[in-house]
N, CA and C atoms as a LAMMPS dump frame, in Angstrom:
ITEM: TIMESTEP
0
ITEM: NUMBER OF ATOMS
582
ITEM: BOX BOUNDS ff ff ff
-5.0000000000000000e+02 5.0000000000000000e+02
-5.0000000000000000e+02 5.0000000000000000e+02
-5.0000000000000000e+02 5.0000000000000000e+02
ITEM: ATOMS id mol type element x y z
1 1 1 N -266.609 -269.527 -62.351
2 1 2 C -266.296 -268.446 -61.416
3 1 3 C -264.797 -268.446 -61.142
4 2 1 N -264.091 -267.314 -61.176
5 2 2 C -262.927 -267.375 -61.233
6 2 3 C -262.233 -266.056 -59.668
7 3 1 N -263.339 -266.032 -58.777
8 3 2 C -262.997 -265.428 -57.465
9 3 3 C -263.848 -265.978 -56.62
10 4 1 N -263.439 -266.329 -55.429
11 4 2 C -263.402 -266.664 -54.168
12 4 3 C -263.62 -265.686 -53.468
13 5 1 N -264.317 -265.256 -52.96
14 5 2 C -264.648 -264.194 -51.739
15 5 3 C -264.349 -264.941 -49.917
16 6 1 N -264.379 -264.089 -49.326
17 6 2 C -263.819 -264.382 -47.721
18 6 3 C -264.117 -262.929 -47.066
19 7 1 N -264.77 -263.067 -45.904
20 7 2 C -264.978 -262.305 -45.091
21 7 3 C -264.088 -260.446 -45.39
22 8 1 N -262.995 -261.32 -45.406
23 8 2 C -262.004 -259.962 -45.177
24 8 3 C -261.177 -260.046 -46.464
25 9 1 N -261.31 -261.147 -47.361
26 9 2 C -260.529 -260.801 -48.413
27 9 3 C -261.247 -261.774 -49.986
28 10 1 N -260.571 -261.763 -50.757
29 10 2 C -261.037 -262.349 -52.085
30 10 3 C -259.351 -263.082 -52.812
31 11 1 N -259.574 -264.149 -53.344
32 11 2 C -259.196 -264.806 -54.578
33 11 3 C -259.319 -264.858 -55.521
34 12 1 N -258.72 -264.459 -56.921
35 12 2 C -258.839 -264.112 -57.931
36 12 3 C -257.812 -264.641 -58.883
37 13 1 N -258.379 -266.395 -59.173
38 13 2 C -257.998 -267.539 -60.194
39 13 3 C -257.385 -266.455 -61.446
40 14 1 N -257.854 -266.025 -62.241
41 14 2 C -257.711 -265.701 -63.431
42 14 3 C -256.54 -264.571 -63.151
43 15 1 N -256.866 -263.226 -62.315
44 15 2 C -255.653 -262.481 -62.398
45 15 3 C -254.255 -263.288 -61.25
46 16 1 N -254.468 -264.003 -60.592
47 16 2 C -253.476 -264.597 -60.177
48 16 3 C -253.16 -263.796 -58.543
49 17 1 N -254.329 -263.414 -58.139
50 17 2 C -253.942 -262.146 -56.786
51 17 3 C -254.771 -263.131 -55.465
52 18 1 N -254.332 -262.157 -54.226
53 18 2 C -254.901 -262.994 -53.181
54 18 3 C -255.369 -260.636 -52.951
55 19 1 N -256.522 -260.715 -52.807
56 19 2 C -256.685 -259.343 -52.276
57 19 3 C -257.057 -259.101 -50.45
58 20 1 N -256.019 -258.11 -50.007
59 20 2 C -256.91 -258.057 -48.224
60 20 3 C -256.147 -259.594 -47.676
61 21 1 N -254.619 -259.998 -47.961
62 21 2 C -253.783 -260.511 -47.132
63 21 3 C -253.722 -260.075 -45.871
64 22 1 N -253.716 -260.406 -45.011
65 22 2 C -253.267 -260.23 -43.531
66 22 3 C -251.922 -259.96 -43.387
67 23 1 N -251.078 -259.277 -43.211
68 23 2 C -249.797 -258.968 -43.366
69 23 3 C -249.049 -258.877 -41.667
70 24 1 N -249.7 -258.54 -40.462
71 24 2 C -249.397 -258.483 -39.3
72 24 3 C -250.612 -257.917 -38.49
73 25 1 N -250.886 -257.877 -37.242
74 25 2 C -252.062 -258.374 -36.913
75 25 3 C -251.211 -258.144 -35.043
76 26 1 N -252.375 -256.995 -34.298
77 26 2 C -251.877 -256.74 -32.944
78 26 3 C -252.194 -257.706 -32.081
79 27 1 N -250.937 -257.807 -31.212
80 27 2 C -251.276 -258.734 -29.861
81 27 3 C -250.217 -259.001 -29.88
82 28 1 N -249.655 -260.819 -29.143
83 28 2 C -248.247 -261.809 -29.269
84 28 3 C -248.06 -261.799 -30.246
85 29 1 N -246.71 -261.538 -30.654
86 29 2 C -245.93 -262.223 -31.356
87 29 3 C -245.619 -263.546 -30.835
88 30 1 N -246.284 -264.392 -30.995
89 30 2 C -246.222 -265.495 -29.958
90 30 3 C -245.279 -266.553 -30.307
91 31 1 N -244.333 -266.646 -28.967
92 31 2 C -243.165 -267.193 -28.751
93 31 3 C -241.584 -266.497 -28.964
94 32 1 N -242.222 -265.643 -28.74
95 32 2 C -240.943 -264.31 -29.311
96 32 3 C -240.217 -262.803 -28.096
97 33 1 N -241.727 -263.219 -27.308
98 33 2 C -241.707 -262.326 -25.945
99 33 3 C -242.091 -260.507 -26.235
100 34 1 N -242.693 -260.694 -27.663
101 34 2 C -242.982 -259.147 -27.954
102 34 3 C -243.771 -259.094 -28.21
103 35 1 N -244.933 -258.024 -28.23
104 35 2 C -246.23 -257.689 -28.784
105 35 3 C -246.277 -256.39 -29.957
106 36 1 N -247.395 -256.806 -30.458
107 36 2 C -247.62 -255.743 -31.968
108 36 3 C -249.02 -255.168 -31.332
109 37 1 N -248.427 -253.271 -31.435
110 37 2 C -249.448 -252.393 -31.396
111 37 3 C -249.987 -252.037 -32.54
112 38 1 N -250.733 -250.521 -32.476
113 38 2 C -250.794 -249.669 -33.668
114 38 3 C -250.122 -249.294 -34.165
115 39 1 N -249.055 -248.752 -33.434
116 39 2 C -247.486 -248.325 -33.5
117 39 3 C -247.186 -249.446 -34.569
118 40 1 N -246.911 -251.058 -34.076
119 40 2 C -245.871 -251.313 -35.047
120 40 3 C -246.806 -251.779 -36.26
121 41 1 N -248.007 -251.811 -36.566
122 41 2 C -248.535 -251.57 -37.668
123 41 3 C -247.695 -250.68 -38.433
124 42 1 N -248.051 -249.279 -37.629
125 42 2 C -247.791 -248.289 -38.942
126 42 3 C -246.298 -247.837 -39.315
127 43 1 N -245.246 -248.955 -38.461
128 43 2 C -243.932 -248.878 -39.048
129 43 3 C -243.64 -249.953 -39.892
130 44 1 N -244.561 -251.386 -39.56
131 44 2 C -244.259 -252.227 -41.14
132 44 3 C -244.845 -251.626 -41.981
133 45 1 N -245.767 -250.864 -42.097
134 45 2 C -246.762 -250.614 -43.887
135 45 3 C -245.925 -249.386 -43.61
136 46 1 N -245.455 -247.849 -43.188
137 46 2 C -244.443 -247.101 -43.868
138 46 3 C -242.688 -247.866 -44.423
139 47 1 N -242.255 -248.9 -43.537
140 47 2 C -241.659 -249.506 -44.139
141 47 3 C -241.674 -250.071 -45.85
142 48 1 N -242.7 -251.182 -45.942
143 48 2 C -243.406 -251.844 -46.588
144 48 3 C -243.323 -250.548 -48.07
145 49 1 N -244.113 -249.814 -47.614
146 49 2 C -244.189 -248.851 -48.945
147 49 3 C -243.427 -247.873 -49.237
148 50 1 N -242.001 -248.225 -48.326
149 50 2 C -241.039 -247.824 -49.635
150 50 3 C -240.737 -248.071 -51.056
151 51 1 N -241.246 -249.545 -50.936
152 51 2 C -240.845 -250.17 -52.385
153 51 3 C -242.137 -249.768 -53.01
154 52 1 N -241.454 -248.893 -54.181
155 52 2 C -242.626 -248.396 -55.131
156 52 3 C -243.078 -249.81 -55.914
157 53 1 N -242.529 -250.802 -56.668
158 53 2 C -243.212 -252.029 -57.394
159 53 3 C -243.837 -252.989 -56.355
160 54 1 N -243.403 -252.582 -55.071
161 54 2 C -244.299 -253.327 -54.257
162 54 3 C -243.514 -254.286 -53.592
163 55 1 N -243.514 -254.618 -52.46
164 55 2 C -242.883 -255.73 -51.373
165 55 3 C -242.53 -256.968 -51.818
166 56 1 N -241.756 -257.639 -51.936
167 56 2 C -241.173 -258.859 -52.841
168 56 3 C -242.015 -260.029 -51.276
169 57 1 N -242.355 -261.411 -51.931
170 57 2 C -243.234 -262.035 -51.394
171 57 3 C -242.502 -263.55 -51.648
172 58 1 N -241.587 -264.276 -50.455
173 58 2 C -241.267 -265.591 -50.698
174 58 3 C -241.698 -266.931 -50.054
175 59 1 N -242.021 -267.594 -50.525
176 59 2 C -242.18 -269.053 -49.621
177 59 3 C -241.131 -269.109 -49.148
178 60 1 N -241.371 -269.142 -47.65
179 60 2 C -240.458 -269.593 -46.874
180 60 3 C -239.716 -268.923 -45.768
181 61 1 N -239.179 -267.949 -44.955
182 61 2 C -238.129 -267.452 -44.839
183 61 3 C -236.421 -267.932 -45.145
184 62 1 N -235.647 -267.45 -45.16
185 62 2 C -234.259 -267.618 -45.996
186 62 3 C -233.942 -268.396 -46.453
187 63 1 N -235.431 -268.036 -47.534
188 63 2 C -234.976 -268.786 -48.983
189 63 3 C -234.506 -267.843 -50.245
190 64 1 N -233.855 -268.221 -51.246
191 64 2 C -233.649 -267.425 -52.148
192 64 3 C -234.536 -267.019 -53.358
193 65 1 N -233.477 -266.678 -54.461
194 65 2 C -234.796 -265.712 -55.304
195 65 3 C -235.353 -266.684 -56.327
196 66 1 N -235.184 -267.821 -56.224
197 66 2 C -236.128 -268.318 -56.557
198 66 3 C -237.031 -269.097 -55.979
199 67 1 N -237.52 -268.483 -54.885
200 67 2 C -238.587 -268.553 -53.947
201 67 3 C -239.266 -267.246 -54.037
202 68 1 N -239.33 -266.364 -54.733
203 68 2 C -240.116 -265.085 -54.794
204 68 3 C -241.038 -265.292 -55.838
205 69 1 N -242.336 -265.44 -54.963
206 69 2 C -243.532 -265.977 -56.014
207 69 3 C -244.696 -264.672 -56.293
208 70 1 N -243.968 -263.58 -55.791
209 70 2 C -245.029 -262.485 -56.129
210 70 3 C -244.714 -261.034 -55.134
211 71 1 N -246.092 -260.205 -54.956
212 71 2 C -245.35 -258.808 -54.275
213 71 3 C -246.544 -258.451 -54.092
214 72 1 N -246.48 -257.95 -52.944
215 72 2 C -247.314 -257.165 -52.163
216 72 3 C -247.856 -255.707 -52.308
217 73 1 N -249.104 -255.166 -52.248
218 73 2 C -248.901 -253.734 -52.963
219 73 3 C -250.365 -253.133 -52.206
220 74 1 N -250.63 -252.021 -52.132
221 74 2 C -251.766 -251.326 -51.24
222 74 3 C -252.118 -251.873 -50.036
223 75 1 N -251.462 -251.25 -49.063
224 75 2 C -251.227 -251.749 -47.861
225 75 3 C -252.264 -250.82 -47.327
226 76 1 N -252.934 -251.535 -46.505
227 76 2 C -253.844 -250.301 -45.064
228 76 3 C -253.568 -251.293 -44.412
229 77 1 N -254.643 -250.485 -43.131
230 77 2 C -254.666 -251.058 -41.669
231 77 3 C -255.893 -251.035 -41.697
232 78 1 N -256.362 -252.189 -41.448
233 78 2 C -257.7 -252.652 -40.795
234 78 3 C -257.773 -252.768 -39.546
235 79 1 N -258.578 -251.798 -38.36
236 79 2 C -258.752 -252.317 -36.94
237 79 3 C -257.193 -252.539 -36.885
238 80 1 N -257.19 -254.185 -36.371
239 80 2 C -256.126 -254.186 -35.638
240 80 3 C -255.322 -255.541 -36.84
241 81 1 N -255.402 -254.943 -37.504
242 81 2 C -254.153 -255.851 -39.117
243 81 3 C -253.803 -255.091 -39.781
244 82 1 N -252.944 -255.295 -40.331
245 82 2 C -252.158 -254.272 -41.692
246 82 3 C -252.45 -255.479 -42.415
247 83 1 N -252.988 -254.956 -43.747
248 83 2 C -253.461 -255.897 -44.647
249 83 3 C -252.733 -255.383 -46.078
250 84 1 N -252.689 -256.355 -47.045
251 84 2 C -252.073 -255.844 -48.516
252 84 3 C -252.756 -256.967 -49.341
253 85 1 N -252.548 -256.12 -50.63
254 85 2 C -253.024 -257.211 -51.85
255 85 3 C -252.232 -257.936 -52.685
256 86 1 N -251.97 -259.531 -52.698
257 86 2 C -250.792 -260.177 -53.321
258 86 3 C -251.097 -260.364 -54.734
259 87 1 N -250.345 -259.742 -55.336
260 87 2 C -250.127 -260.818 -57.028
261 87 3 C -249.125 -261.314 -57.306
262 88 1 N -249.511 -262.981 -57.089
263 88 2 C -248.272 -264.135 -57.511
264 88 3 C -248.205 -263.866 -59.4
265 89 1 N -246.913 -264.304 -59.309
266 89 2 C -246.159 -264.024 -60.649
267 89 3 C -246.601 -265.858 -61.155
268 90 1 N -247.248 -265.616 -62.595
269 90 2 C -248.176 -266.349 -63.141
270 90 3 C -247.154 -267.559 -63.482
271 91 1 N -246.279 -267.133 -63.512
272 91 2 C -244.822 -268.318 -64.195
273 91 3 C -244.293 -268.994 -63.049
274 92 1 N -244.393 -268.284 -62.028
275 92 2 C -244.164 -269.719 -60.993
276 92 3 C -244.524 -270.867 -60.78
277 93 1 N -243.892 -271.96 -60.491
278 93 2 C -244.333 -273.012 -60.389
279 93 3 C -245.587 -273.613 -58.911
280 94 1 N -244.707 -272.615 -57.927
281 94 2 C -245.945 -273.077 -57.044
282 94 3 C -247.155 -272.042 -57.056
283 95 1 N -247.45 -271.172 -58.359
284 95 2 C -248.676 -270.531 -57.919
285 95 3 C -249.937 -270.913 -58.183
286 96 1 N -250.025 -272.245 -59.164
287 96 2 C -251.156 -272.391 -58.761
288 96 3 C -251.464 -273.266 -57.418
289 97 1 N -250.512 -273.709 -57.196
290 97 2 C -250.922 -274.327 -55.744
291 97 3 C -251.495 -273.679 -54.404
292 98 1 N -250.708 -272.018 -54.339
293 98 2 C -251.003 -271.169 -53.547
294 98 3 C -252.285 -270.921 -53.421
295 99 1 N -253.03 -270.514 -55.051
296 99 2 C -254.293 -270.089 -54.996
297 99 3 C -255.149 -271.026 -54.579
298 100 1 N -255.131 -272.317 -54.411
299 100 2 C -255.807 -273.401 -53.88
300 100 3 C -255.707 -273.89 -52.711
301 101 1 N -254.809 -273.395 -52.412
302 101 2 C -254.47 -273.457 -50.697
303 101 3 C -255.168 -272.117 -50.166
304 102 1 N -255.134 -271.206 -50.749
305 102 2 C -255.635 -270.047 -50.24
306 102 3 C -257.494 -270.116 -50.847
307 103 1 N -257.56 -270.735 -51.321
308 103 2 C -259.617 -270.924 -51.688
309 103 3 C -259.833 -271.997 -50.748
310 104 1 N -259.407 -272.925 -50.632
311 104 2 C -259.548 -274.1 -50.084
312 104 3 C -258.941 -274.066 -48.472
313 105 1 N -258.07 -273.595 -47.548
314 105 2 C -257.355 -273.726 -46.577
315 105 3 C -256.472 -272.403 -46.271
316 106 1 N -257.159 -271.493 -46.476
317 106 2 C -256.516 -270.319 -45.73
318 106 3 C -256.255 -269.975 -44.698
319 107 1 N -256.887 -270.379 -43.685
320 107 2 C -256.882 -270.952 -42.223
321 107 3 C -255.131 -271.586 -42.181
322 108 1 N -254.653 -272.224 -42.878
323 108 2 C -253.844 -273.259 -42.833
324 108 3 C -252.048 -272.569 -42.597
325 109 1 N -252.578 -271.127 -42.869
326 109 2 C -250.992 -270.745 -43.647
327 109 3 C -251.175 -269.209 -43.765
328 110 1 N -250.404 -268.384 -43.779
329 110 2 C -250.174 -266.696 -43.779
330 110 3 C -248.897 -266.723 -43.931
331 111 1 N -249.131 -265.048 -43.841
332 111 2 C -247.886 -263.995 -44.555
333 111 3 C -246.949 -264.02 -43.177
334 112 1 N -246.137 -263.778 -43.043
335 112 2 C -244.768 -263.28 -42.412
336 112 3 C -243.561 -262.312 -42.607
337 113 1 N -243.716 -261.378 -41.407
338 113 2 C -242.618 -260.318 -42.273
339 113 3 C -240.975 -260.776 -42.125
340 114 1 N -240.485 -260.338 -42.599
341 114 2 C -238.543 -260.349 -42.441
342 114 3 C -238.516 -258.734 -42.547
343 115 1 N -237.538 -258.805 -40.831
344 115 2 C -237.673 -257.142 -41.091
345 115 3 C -236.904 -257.292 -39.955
346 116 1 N -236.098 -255.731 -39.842
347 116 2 C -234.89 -255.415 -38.841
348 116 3 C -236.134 -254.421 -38.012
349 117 1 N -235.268 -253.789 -37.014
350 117 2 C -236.373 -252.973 -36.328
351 117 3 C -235.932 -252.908 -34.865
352 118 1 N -236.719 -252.419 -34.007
353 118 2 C -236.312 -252.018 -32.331
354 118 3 C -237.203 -252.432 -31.673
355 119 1 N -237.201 -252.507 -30.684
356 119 2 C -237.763 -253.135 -29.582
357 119 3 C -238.361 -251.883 -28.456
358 120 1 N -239.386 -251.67 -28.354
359 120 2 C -239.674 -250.376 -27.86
360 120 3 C -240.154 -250.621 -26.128
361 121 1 N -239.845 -250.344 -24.643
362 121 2 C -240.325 -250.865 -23.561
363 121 3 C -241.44 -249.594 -23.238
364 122 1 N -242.745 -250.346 -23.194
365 122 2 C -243.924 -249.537 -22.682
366 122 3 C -244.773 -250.02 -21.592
367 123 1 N -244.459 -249.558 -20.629
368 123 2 C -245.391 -249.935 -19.09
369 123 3 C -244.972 -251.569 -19.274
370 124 1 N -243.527 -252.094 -18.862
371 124 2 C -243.656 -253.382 -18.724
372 124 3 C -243.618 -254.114 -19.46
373 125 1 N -243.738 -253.344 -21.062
374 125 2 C -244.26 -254.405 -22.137
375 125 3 C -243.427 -253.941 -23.267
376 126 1 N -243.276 -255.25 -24.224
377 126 2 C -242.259 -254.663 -25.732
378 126 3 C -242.914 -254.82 -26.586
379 127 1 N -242.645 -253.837 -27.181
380 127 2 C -243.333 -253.687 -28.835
381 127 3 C -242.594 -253.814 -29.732
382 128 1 N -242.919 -254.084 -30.963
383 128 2 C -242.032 -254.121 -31.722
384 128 3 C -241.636 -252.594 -32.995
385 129 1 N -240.658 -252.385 -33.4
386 129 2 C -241.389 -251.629 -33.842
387 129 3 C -240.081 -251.87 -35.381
388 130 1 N -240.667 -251.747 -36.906
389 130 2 C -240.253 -252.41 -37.695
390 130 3 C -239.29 -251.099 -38.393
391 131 1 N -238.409 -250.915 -38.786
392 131 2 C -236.95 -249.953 -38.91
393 131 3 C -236.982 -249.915 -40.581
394 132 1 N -236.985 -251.459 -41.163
395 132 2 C -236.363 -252.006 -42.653
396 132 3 C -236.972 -253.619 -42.771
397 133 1 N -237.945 -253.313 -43.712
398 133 2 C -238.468 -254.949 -44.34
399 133 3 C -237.758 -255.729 -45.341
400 134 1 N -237.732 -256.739 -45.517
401 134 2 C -236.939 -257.168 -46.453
402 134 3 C -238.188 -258.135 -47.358
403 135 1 N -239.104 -258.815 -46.963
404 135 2 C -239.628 -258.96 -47.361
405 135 3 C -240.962 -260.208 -46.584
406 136 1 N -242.002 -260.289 -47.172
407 136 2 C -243.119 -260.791 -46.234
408 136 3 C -243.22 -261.892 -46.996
409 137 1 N -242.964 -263.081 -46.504
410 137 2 C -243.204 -264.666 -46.998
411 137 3 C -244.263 -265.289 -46.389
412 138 1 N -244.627 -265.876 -46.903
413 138 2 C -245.704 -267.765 -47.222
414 138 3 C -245.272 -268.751 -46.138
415 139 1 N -245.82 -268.206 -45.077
416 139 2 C -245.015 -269.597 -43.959
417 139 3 C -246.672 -270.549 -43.693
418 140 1 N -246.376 -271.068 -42.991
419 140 2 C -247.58 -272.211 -42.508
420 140 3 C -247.843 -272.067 -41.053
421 141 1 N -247.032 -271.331 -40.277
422 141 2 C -247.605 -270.978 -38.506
423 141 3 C -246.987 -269.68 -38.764
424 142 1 N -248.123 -268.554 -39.1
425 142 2 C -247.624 -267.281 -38.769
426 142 3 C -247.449 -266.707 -37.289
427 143 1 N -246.285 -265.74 -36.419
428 143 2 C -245.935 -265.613 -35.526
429 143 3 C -247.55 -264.616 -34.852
430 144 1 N -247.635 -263.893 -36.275
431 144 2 C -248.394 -262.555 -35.787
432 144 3 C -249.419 -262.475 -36.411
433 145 1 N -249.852 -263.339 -36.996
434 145 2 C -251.174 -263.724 -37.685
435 145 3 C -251.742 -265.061 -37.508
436 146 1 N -252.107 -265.394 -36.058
437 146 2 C -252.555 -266.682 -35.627
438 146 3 C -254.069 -267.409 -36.457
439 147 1 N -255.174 -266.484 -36.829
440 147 2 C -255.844 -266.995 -37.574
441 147 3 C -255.659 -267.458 -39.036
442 148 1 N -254.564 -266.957 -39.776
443 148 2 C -254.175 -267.44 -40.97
444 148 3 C -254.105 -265.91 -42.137
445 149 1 N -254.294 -266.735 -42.986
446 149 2 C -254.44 -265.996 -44.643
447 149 3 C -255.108 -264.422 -44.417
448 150 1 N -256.528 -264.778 -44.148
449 150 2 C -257.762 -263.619 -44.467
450 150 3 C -258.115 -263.374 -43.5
451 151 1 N -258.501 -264.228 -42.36
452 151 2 C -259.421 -264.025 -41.426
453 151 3 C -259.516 -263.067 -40.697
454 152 1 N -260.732 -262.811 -39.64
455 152 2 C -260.744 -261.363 -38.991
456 152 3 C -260.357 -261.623 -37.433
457 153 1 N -259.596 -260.937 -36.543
458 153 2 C -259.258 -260.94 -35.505
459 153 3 C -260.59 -260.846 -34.406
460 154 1 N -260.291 -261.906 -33.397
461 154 2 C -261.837 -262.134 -32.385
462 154 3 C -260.8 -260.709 -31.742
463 155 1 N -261.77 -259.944 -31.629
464 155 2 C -260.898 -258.548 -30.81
465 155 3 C -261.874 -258.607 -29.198
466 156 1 N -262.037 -259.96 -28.549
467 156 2 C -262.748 -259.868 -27.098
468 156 3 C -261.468 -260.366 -26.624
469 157 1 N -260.732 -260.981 -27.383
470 157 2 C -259.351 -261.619 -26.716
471 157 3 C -258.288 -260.293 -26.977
472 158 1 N -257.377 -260.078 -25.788
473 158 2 C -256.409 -259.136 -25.119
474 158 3 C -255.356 -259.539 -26.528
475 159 1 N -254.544 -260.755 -26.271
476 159 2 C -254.024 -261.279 -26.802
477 159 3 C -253.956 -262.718 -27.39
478 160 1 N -253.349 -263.128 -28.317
479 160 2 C -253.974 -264.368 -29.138
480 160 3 C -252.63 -265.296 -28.37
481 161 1 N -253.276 -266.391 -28.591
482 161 2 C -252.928 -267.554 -27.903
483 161 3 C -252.836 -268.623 -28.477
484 162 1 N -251.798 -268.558 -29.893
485 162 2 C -251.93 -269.488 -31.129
486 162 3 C -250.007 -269.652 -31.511
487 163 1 N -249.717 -270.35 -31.825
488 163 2 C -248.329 -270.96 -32.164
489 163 3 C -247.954 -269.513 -33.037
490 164 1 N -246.715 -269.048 -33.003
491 164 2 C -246.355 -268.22 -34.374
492 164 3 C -244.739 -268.236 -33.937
493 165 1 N -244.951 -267.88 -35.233
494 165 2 C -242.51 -267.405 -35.415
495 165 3 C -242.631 -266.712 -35.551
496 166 1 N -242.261 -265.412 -34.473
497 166 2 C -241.66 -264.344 -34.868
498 166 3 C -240.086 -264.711 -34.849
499 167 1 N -238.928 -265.039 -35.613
500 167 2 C -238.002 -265.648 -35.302
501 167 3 C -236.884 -264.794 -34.761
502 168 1 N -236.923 -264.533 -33.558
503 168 2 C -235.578 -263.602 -32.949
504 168 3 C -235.211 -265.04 -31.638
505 169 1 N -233.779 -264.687 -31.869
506 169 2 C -232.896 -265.428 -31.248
507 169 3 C -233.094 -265.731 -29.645
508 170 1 N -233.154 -266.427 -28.297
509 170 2 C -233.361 -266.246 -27.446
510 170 3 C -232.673 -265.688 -26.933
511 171 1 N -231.547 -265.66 -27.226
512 171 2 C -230.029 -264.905 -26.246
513 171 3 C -229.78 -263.415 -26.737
514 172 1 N -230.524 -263.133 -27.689
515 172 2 C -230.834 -261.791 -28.615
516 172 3 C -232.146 -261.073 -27.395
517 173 1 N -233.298 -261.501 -27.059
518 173 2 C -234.095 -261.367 -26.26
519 173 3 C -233.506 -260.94 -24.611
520 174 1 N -232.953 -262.016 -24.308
521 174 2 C -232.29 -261.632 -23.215
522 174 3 C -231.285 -260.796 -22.845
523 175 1 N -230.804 -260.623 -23.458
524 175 2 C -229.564 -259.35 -24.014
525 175 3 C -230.583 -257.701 -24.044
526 176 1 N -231.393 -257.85 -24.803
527 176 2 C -232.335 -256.9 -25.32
528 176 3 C -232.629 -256.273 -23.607
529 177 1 N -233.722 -257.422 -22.927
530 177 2 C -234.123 -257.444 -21.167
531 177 3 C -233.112 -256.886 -19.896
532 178 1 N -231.965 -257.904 -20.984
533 178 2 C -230.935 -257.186 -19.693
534 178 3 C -230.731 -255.651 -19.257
535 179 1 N -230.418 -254.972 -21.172
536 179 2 C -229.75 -254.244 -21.732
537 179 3 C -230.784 -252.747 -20.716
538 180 1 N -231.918 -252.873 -20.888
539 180 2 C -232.556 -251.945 -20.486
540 180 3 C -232.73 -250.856 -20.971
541 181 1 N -232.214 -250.579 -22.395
542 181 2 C -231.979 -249.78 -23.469
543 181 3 C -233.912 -249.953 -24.268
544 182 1 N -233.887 -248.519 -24.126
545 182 2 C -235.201 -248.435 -24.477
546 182 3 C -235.281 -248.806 -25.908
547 183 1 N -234.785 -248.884 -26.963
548 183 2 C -234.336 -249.23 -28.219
549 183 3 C -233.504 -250.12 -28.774
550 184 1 N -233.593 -251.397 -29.474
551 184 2 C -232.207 -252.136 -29.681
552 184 3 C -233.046 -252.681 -31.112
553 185 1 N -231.665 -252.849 -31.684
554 185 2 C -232.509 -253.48 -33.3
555 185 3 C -232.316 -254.607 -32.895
556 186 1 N -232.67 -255.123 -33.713
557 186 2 C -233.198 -257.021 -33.551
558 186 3 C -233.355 -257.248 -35.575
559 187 1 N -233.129 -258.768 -35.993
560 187 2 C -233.544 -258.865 -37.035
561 187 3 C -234.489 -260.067 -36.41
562 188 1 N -235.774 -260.292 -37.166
563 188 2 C -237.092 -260.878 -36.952
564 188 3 C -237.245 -261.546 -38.384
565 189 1 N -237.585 -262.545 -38.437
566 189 2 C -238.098 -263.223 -39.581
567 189 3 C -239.513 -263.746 -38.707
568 190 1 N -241.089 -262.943 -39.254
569 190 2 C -242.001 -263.162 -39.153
570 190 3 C -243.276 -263.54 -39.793
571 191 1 N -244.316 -264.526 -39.323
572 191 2 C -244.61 -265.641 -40.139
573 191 3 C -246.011 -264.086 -40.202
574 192 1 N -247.093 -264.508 -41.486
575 192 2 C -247.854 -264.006 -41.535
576 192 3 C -248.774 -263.476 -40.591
577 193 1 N -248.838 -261.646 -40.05
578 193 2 C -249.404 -261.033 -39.317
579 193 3 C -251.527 -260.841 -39.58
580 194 1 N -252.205 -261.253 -39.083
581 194 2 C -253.261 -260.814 -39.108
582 194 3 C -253.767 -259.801 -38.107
């Protein structure tokens, strides 16, 4: 057998794909002081699908290009995730490791976006909202995808209550609060959204 099935997504040994990635995922951005609506769903995936060959995909955040182990491509929104389908590039060295981390421990590790974008204030509360992606990496504590890889969001909880990087600066945040400017870009390096 050369696929892995999962609730919300599948593994597929032979073509080298992870299908129904979790890509970002509403609630905390937790530890970041912002939350993800519907809204900023549907500005990472119109972002996202600018790139006609598809979203470049790295282990790591700011790492270089040879950390780009694949690309992202047919993006929807599920409920409350923007989801896409990965195919790692077969010549990398860490892909078969990925696919075994992802059959075996998907729970363990998700996608994360890198992306510029604004900060939107609604009743009290910030959203995020995504401007320009650069690209969605392989981290191990996603900011905005607290259950991991595939999994499906418990939607009885408001907001999730799980470790993540959304990585914006603290003095960038506070600046943002002070500023009172209904709009401010921010650059975010974010760990995999479910």
């Amino acid at each position: 057998e050369f696929t892995t099935r999962f609730d919300r997504g599948m593994v597929d040994r032979k073509k080298m794909s992870m299908e129904g990635v979790s890509i970002i995922t509403e609630g905390d951005a937790l530890g970041h002081g912002v939350l993800i609506d519907a809204e900023s769903l549907g500005s990472v995936k119109a972002c996202a699908e600018t790139y006609g060959g598809g979203l470049k995909v790295k282990v790591n955040h700011y790492s270089g290009a040879d950390s780009i182990v694949g690309k992202l491509t047919n993006f929807r929104i599920d409920g409350t995730q923007l989801r896409g389908d990965l195919k790692l590039l077969q010549s990398h060295p860490l892909t078969p490791t990925l696919i075994e981390m992802a059959e075996e421990m998907p729970e363990a590790f998700g996608m994360s976006i890198s992306f510029s974008g604004n900060v939107e204030e609604v009743d009290d509360a910030s959203f995020v909202r995504c401007l320009e992606i650069y690209s969605c990496d392989i981290v191990d504590q996603p900011a905005a995808n607290p259950n991991g890889l595939f999994s499906a969001v418990d939607t009885t909880k408001k907001h999730m209550a799980t470790k993540t990087t959304l990585e914006v600066p603290i003095d960038e945040l506070t600046q943002l609060r002070a500023d009172s400017a209904s709009l401010v870009a921010l650059t975010a390096a974010t760990k995999v959204f479910e």
